[in-house]
C-alpha positions as CSV (number, residue, x, y, z in Angstrom):
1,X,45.0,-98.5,64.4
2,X,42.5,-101.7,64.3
3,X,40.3,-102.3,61.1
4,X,37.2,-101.0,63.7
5,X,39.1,-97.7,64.6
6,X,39.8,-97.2,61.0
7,X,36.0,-97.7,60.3
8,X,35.2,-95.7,63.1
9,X,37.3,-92.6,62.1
10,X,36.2,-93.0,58.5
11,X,32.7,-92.2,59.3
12,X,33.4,-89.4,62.1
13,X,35.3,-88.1,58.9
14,X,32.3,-87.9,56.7
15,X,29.9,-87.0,59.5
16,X,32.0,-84.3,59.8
17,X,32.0,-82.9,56.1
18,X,28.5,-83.6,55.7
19,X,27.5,-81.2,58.5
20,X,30.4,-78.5,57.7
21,X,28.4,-78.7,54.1
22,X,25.0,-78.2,55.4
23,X,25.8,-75.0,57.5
24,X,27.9,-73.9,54.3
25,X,24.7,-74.6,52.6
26,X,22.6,-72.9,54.9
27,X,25.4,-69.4,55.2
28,X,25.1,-69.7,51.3
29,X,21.4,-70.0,51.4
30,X,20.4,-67.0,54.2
31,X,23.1,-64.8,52.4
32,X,21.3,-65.6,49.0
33,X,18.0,-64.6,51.0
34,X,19.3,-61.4,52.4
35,X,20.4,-60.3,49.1
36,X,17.1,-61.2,47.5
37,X,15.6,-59.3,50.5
38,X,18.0,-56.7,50.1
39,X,16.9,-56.2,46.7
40,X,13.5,-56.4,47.3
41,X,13.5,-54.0,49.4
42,X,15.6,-51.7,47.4
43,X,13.0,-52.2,44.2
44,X,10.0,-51.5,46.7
45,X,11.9,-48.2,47.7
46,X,12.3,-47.1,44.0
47,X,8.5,-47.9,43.0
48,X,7.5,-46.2,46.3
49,X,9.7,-43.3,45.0
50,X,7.6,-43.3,41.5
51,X,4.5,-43.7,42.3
52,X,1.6,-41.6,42.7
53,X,-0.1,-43.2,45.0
54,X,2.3,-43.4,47.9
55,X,3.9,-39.6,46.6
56,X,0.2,-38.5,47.6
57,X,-0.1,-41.2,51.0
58,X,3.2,-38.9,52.0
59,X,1.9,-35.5,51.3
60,X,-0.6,-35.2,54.3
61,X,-2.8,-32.1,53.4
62,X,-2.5,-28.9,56.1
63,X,-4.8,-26.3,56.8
64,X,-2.7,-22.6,56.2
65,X,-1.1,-21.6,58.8
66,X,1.2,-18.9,57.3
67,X,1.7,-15.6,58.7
68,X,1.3,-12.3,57.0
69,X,2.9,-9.0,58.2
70,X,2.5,-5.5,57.2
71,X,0.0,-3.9,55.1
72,X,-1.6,-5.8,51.8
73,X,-3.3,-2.8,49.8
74,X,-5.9,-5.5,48.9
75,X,-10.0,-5.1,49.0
76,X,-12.1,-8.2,47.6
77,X,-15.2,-7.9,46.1
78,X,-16.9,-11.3,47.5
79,X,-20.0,-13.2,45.9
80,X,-22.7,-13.7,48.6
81,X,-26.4,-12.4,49.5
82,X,-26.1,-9.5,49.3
83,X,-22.0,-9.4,47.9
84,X,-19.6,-7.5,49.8
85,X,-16.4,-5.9,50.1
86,X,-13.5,-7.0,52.4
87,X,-10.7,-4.7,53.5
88,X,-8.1,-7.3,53.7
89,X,-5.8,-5.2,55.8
90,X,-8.5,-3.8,58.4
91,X,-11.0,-7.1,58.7
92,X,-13.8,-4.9,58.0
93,X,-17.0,-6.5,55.5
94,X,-19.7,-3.6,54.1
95,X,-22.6,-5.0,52.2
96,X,-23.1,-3.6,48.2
97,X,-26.2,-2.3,47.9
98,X,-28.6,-2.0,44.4
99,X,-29.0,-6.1,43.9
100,X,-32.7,-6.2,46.1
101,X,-31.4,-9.7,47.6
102,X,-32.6,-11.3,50.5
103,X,-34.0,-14.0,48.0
104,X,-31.5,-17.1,48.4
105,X,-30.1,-16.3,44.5
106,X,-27.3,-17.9,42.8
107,X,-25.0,-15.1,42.4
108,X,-21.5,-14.7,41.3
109,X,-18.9,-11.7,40.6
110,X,-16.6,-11.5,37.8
111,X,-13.4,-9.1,37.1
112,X,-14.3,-6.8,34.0
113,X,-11.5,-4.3,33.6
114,X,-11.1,-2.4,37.0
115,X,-14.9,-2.5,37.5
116,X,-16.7,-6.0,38.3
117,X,-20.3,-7.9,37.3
118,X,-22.7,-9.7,39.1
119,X,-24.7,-12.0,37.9
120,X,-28.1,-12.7,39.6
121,X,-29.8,-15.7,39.4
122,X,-33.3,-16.0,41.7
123,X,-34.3,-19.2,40.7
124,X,-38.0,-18.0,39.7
125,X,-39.5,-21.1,39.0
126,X,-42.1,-19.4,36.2
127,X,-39.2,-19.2,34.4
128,X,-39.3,-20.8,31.2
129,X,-35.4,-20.5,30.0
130,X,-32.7,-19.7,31.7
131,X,-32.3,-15.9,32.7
132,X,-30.0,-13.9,35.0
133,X,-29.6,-10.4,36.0
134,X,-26.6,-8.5,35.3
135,X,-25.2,-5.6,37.4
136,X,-22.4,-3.9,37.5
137,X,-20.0,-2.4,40.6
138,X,-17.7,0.1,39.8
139,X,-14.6,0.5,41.3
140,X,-15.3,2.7,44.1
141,X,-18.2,2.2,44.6
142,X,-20.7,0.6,47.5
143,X,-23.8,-0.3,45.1
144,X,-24.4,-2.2,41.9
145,X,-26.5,-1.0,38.7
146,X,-28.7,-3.5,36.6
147,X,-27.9,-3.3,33.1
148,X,-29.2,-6.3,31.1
149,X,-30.6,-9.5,31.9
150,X,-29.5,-12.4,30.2
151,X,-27.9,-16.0,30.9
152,X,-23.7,-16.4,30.1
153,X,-21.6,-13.8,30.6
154,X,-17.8,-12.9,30.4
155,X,-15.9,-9.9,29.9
156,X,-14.6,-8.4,26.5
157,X,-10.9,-7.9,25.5
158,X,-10.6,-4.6,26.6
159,X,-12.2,-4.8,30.0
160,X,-14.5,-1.8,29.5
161,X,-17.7,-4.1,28.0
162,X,-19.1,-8.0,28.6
163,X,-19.9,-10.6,26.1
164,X,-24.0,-12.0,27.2
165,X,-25.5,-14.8,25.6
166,X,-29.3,-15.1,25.9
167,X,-31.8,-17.2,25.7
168,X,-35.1,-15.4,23.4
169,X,-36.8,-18.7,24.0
170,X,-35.9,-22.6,24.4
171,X,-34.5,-22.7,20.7
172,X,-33.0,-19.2,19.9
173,X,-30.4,-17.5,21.6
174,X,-28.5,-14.1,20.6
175,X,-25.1,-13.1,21.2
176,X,-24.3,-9.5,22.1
177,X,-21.5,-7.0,23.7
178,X,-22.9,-4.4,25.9
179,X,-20.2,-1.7,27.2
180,X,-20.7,-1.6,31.2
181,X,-22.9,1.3,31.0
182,X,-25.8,-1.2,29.1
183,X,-25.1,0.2,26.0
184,X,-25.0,-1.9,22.9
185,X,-21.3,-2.3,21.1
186,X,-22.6,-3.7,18.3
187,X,-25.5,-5.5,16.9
188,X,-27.0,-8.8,18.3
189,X,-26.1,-12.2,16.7
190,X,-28.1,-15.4,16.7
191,X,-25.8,-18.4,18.3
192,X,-26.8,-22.2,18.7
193,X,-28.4,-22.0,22.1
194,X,-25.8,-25.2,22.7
195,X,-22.9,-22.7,21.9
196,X,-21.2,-21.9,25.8
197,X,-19.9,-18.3,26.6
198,X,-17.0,-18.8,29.1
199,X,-14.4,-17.3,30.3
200,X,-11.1,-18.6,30.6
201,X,-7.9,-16.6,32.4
202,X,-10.0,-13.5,31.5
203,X,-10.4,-14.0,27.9
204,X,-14.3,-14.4,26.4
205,X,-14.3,-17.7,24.4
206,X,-17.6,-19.1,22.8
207,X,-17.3,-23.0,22.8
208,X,-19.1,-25.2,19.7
209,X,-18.7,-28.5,20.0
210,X,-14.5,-29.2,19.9
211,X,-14.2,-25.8,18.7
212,X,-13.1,-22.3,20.1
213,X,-14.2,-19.2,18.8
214,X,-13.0,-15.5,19.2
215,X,-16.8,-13.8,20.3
216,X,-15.6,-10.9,18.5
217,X,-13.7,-11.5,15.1
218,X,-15.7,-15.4,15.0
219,X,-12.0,-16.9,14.1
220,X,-11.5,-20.4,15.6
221,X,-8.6,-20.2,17.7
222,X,-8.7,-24.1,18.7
223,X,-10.1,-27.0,17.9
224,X,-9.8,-29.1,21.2
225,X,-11.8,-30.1,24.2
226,X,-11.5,-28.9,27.8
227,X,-10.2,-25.4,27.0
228,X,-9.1,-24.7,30.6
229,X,-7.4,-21.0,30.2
230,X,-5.7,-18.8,27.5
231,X,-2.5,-17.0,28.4
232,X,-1.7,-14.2,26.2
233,X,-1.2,-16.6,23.0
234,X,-1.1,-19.9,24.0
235,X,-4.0,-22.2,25.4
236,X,-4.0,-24.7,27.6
237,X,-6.4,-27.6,27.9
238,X,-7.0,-31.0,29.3
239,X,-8.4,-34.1,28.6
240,X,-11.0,-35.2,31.5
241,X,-10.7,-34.2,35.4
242,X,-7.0,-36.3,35.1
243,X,-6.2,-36.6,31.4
244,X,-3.0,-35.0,30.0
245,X,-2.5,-31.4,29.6
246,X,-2.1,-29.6,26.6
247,X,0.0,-26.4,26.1
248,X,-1.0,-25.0,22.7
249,X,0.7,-22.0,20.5
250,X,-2.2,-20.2,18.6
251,X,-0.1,-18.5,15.9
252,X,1.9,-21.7,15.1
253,X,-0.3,-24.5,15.8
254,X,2.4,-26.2,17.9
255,X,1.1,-28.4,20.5
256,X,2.9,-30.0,23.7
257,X,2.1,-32.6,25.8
258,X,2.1,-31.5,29.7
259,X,2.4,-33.9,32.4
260,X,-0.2,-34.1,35.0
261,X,1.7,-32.0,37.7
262,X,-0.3,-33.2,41.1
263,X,-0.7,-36.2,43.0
264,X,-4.4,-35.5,44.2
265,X,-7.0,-37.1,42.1
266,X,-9.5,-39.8,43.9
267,X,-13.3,-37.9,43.2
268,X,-11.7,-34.6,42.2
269,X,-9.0,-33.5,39.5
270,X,-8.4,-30.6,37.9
271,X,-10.2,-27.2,39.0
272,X,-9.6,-23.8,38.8
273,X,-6.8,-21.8,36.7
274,X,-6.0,-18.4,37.1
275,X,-4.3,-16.5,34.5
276,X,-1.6,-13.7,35.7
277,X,-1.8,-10.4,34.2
278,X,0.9,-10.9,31.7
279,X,0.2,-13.7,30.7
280,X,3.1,-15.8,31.6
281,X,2.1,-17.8,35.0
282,X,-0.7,-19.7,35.2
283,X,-1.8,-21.2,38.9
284,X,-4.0,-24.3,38.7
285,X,-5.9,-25.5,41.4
286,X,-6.3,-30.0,41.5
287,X,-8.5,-30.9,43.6
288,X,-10.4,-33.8,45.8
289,X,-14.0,-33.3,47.4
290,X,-12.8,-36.6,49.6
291,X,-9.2,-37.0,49.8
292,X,-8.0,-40.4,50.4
293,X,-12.0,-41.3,50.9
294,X,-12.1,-39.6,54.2
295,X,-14.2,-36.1,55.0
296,X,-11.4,-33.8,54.0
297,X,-11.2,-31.8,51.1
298,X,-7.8,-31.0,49.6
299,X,-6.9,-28.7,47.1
300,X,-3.5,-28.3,45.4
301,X,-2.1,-25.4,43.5
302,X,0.8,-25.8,41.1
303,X,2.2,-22.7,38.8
304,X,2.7,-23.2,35.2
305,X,5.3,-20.8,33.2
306,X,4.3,-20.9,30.1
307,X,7.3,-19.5,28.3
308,X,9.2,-22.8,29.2
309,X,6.3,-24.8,30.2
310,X,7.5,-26.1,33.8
311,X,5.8,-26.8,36.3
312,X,6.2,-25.6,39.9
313,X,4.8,-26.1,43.0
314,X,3.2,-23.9,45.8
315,X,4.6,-24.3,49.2
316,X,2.4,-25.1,51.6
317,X,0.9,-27.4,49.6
318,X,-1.6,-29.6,49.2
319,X,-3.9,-27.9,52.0
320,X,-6.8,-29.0,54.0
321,X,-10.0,-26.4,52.8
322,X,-13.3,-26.4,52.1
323,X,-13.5,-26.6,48.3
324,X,-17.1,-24.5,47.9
325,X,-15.5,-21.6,49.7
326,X,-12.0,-21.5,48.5
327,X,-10.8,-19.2,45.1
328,X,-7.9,-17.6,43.7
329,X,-7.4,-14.8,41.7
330,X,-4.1,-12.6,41.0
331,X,-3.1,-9.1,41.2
332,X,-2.1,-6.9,39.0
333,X,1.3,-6.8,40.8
334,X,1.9,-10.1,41.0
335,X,0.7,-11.4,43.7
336,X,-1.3,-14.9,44.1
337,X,-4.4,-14.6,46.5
338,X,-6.6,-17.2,48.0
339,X,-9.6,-17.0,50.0
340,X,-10.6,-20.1,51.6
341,X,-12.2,-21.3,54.3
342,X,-10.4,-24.2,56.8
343,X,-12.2,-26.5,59.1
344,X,-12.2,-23.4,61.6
345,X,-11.0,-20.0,59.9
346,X,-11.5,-18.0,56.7
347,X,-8.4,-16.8,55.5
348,X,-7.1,-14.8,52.9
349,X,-3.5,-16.5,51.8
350,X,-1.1,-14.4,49.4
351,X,2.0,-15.5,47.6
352,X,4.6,-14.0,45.4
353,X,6.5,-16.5,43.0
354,X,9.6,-17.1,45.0
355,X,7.9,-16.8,48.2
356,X,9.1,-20.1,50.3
357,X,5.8,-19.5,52.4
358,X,2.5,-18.5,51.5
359,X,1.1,-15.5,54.5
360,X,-2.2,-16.4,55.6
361,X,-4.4,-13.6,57.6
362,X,-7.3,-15.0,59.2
363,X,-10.7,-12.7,58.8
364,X,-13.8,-12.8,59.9
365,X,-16.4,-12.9,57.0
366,X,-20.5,-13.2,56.7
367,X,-22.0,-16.7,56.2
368,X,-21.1,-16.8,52.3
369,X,-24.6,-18.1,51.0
370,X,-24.5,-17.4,47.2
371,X,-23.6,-21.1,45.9
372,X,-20.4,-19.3,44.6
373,X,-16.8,-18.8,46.0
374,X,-15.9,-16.4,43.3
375,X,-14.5,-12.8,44.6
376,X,-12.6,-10.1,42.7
377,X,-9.5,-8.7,43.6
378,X,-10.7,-5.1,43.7
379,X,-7.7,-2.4,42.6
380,X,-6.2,-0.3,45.3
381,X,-3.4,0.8,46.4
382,X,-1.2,-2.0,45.4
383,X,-3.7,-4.3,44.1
């Protein structure tokens, strides 16, 4: 071969490595990329995964839609001008009679025993402190009779009497226990009109500053803030509309550290608790007035055991309701009920723990105009 051919080949020879070394280069480079890619996208699926904000953008709140069969043994006392009682089974509303309504109140019921209150609240403007009027509806019966007047209320340990705080004027308040028949348990106590009656899963609790206090022996049973419910002899309480949960034993003192069970937070948080009978479960409504900063309002129920604190959550859930006109209260079977209103039904919604649905009966209920969605699972046959 000449000197020129041997030039010639030379440099086809290293034109020739230097390209098979670029697409090397490039295979090496695009398989680098796709495994960075690869990875990225395997890190985004994992934070996806744990975090709250896309766990919630996934759970797209549903109006109830269950279906419930058979008979339900179930009457509610409902909160409304006047208040009255639905059959759940038979769709039929009657009216209680004895309140003298008619007058756009505030008004509210409240469980006491197997009997219920209301309290009354006209919104007199004349009125110089706050002042309410007490009735009571006993269980059987169509009509309500006035037996105190006075401002807080809850009902007393064995379900037969109420706790009433009331105002005497701007700067004195007394605390008292009437039995359901107006009669005075014992004798009147002056309070700190800043001291709050509540109650909490069906327990009377009078609230001073961080403390909790027995009404009736005056032992503090807590020292923490946002009591949210007592369950037989633990309490639970929370720390803002989203802070941490606390699960505290009142004989021991122990304290635990609950997780913030639900995904739904935005304008609302945490809402409503209902205590079961027993003691054990505790169902706790989260809520959002404006889910995801659109027009629907979301609620989400989880159940707490409180023997093993874990929690569990509802089927069916979150759900698409409207938040004024949606409650729960249990049975004293064991049942969970809900009535709530959706963008076009009220329902009444039941579930068991176990249940993998909740049954949902649509009924047809009076305009509830009371400012309250409170209603009373009234005992019958089941219930």
């Amino acid at each position: 071969m000449s000197r020129t051919g041997v030039i010639t080949f030379g440099i086809y020879l290293i034109v020739r490595w230097f390209l098979l070394f670029c697409v090397l280069a490039m295979a090496a480079s695009a398989a680098a990329s796709g495994a960075s890619r690869n990875a990225a996208v395997a890190r985004g699926t994992t934070l996806a995964r744990s975090s709250p904000a896309a766990g919630a953008a996934a759970a797209q709140p549903k109006p109830l839609r269950g279906v419930l069969n058979g008979t339900t043994g179930l009457r509610l006392l409902v909160a409304n001008d006047p208040p009255f009682l639905l059959d759940v089974d038979s769709g039929r509303t009657k009216p209680i009679t004895g309140l003298q309504v008619r007058d756009k109140p505030v008004l509210s019921v409240l469980a006491v025993g197997k009997d219920a209150v209301v309290w009354l609240d006209r919104r007199t403007p004349a009125t110089k402190v706050p002042s309410a009027e007490i009735y009571v509806v006993r269980h059987g019966a169509m009509s309500a009779t006035r037996i105190a007047t006075g401002w807080d209320v809850a009902p007393s340990a064995d379900g037969a009497a109420i706790w009433l705080k009331t105002y005497r004027d701007a700067r004195h308040c007394t605390l008292r226990e009437l039995a359901l028949d107006g009669h005075q348990r014992r004798t009147p106590r002056q309070v700190p009109c800043s001291t709050r009656l509540i109650e909490a899963g069906g327990v009377a609790l009078l609230v001073q500053g961080r403390s909790v206090v027995d009404p009736g022996t005056g032992q503090t049973l807590l020292r923490s803030p946002g009591i949210w419910a007592i369950a037989g002899h633990v309490a639970l309480s929370a720390a803002g509309l989203h802070g941490p949960l606390t699960l505290t034993d009142l004989r021991s003192g122990e304290r635990w550290r609950l997780r913030y069970p639900s995904q739904i937070g935005g304008q609302g948080g945490r809402d409503e608790a209902a205590v079961q009978r027993n003691g054990k479960l505790v169902a706790l409504s989260f809520s959002d007035p404006a889910y995801q900063l659109s027009g629907t309002q979301v609620t989400d129920v989880w159940l707490l055991d409180t023997t093993n604190r874990r929690f569990h959550h509802l089927p069916d859930m979150p759900a698409a309701v409207a938040l004024k006109f949606t409650s729960m209260s249990w049975t004293s079977d064991g049942r969970l009920v809900m009535l709530a209103e959706t963008a076009q039904h009220d329902v009444v919604a039941i579930w068991r723990p176990g249940d993998k649905r909740i049954a949902v009966r649509r009924v047809q209920l009076p305009p509830r105009n009371s400012g309250s969605d409170s209603f009373v699972v009234w005992p019958g046959a089941r219930g």
